[in-house]
C-alpha positions in Angstrom: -59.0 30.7 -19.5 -55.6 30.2 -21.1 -55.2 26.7 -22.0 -51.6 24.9 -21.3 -49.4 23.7 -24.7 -47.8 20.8 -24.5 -44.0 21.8 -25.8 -41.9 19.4 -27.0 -38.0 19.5 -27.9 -36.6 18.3 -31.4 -33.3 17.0 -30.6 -30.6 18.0 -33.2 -32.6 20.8 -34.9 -31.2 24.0 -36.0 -33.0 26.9 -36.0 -32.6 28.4 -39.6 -32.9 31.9 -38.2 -30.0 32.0 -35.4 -28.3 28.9 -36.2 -28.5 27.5 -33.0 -29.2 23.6 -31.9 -31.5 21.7 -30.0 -33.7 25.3 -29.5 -36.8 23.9 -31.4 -40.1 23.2 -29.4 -42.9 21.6 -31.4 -46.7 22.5 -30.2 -50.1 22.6 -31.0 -51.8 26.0 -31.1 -55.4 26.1 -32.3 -55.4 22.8 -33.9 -51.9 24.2 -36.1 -48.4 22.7 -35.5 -46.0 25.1 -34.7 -42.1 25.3 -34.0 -40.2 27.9 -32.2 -37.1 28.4 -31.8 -36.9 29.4 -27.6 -33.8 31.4 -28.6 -34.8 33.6 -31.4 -38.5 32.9 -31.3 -38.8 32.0 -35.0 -41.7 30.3 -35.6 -42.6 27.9 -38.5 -45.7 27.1 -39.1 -46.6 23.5 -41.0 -50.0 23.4 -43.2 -52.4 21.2 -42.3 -53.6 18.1 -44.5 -56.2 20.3 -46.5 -54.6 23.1 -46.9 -51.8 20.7 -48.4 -54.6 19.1 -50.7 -56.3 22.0 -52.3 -52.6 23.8 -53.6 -52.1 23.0 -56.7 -49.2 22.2 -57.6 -49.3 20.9 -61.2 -50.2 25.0 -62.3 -47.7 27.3 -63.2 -48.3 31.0 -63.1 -47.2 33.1 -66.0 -48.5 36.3 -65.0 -50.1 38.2 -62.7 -53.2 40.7 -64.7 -53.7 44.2 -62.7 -56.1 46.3 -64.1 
């Protein structure tokens, strides 16, 4: 059973992939804000509160090791 998203518009945004305004719809999938553009349908997807914690971003990375 599918269960029904509650879509709502972002008045003013542009999508960054087609340019276009006031495309954006903001929903909840799985617990995971998304936006879509209804044009285009590029999605973004923002990271959620402990994802955001554990990056860290005081590291730097100076090289990757391949064996």
């Amino acid at each position: 059973m599918e269960t029904k998203r509650k879509k709502r518009f972002i008045a003013g945004a542009v999508c960054p992939a087609c340019s276009r305004q006031d495309t954006m719809m903001l929903y909840l999938e799985h617990g995971v804000e998304k936006v879509t553009c209804i044009e285009c349908g590029d999605t973004q997807v923002r990271p959620t509160d402990e994802v955001t914690q554990a990056t860290r971003e005081a590291e730097q990375v100076i090289g990757v090791f391949r064996p």
